[in-house]
N, C-alpha and C positions, 0 to 999 in steps of 0.2 A: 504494500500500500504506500509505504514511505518512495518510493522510487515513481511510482504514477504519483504524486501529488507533486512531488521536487519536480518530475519533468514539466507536469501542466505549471508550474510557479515559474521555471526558466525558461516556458516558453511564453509569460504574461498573459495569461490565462486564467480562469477562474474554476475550480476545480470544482465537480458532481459527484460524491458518492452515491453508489445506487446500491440498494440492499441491503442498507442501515435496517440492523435487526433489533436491537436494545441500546440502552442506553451506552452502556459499556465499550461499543463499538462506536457509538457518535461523542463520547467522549474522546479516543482513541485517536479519532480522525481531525477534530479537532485540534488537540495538541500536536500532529504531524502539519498541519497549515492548510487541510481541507477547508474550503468555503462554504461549501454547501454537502446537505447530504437527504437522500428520499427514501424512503422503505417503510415498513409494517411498524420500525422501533417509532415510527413518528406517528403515524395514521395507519389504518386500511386505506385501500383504495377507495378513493371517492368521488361523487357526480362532480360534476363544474359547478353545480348548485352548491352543496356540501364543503366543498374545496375552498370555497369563497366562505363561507361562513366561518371556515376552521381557523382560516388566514387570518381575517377580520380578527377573534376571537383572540388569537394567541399575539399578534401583536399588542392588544390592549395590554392583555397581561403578562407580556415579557417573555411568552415561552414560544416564540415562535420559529421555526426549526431553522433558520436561516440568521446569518449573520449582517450589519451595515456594509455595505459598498468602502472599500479603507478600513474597515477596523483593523484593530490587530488584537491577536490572542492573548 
């Protein structure tokens, strides 16, 4: 995982975990400089309706599975 994230960061790129199963692994990927991550450990899959309300939801309250544009870890 460390080596697919280094590459997508020296290539200025924004990196996509896909398969994020628990927490432990989106902790994981985190700390290696993943930006993002999608899978089950965050949601099921869910409608565009659903999706939208999840979003909505978890930015109010801080948990929402995704990072600022610039942050840093």
């Amino acid at each position: 995982m460390r080596s697919v994230v280094n590459l997508g960061r020296d290539l200025d790129l924004e990196v996509v975990a896909e398969g994020v199963e628990n927490a432990v692994m989106a902790r994981h990927l985190l700390s290696i400089g993943c930006d993002y991550g999608q899978g089950f450990g965050y949601a099921p899959a869910l409608s565009p309706q659903e999706a939208e309300v999840y979003l909505n939801e978890s930015y109010v309250d801080g948990a929402a599975p995704v990072k600022s544009r610039g942050a840093t870890v």
